[in-house]
LOKOLTI-649099 format. One record per residue (C-alpha): x, y, z. Coordinates in steps of 0.1 Angstrom, whole numbers, plus 5000, padded with zeros to 4 digits. Example, Ala and Ser with C-alpha at 12.3 -4.5 7.8 and 13.67 -1.06 7.14 Angstrom:
<nodes>
<node u="5123" v="4955" w="5078"/>
<node u="5137" v="4989" w="5071"/>
</nodes>
This chain:
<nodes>
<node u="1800" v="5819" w="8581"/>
<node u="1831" v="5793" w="8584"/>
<node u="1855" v="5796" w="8610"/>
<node u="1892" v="5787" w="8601"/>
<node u="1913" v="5762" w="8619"/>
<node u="1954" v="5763" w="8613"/>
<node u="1971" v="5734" w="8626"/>
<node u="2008" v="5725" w="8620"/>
<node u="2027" v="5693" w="8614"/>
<node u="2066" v="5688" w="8618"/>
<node u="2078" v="5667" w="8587"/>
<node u="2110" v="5647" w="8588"/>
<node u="2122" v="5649" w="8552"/>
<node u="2117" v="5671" w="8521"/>
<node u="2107" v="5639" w="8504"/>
<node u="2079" v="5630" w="8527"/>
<node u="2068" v="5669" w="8530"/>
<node u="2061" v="5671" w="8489"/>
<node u="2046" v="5639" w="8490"/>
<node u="2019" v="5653" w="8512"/>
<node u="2017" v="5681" w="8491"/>
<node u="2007" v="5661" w="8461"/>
<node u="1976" v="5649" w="8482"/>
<node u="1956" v="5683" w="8486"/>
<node u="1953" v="5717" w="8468"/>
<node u="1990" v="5732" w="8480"/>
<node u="2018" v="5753" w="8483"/>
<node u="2052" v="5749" w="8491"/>
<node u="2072" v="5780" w="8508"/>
<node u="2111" v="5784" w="8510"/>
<node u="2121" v="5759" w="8481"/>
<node u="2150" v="5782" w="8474"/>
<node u="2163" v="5776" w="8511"/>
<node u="2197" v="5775" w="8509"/>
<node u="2201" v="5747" w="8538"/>
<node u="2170" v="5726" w="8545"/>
<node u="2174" v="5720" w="8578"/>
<node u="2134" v="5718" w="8590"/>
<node u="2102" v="5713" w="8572"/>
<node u="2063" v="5725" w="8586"/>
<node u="2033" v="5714" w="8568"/>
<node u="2005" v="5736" w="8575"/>
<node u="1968" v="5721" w="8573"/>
<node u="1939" v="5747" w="8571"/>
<node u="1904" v="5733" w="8578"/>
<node u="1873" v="5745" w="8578"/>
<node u="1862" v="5739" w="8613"/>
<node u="1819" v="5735" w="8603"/>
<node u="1827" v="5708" w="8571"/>
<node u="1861" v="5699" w="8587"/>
<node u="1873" v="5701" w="8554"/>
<node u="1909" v="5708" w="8549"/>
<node u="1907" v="5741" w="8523"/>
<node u="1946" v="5745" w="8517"/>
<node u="1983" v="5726" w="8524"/>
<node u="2012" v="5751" w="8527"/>
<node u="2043" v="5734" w="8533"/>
<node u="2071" v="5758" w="8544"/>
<node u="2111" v="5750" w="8545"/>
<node u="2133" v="5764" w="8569"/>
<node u="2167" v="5765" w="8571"/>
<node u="2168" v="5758" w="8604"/>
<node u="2182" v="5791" w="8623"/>
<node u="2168" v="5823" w="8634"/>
<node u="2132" v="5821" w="8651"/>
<node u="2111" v="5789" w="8645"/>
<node u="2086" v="5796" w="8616"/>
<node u="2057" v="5819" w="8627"/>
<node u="2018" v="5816" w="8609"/>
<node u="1985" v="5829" w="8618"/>
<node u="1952" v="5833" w="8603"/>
<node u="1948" v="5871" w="8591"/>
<node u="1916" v="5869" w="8585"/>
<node u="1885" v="5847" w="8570"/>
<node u="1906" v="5841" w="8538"/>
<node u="1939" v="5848" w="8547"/>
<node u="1971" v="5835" w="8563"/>
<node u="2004" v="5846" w="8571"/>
<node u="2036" v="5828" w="8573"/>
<node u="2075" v="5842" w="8581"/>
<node u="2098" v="5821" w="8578"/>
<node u="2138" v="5825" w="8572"/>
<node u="2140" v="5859" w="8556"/>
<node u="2101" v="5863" w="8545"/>
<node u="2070" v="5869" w="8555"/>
<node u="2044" v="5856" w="8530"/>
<node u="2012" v="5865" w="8530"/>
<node u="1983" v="5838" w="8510"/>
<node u="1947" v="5838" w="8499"/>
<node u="1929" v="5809" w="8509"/>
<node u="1909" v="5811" w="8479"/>
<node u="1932" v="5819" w="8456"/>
<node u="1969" v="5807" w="8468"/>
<node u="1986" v="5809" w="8437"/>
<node u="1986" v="5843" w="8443"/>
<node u="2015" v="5848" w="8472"/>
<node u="2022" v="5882" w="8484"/>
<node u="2060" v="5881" w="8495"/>
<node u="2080" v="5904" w="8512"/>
<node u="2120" v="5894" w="8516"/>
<node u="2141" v="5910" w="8543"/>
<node u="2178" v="5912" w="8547"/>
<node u="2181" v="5899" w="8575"/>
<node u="2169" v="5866" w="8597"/>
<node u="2140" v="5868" w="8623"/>
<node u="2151" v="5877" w="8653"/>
<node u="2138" v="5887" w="8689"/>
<node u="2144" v="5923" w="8698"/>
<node u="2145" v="5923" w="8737"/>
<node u="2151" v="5953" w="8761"/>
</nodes>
């Protein structure tokens, strides 16, 4: 069974960030940002080949929480940024489940 590595890379430029899109199978979240302010490129490996299995670069617009991702499961991956939370097959990533909010991220504290 493989085990799934995430590992995240801060890009300088939306230039540079589709650039290393075009370089493995890929994704790009948040193209409809409407300020581009930051850009995240997500890498996920499989840790026994150390092949990387999928690219998801994500653009931010740069307020509300920093971008938040984690491996669902085996196959899956979750990313909210801005207003959304996505939610991608590794397998099959042109398939994005997306749910957009009203609202920014935020931290609800007591």
């Amino acid at each position: 069974m493989s085990s799934i590595i995430l590992k995240s890379y801060e890009i300088d430029s939306m230039a540079e960030l589709i650039e290393r899109l075009k370089q493995s199978k890929s994704i790009l979240l948040g193209d409809k940002a409407q300020q581009r302010k930051e850009y995240i490129l997500l890498s996920i490996m499989d840790s026994n080949t150390d092949l990387e299995l999928l690219r998801i670069g994500v653009v931010c617009e740069g307020h509300g929480l920093k971008p938040q991702y984690m491996i669902k499961d085996s196959d899956e991956i979750i990313v909210g940024f801005n207003k959304e939370i996505c939610l991608i097959s590794i397998s099959s990533p042109d398939k994005v489940l997306r749910k957009e909010f009203n609202s920014l991220f935020y931290c609800y504290c007591q």
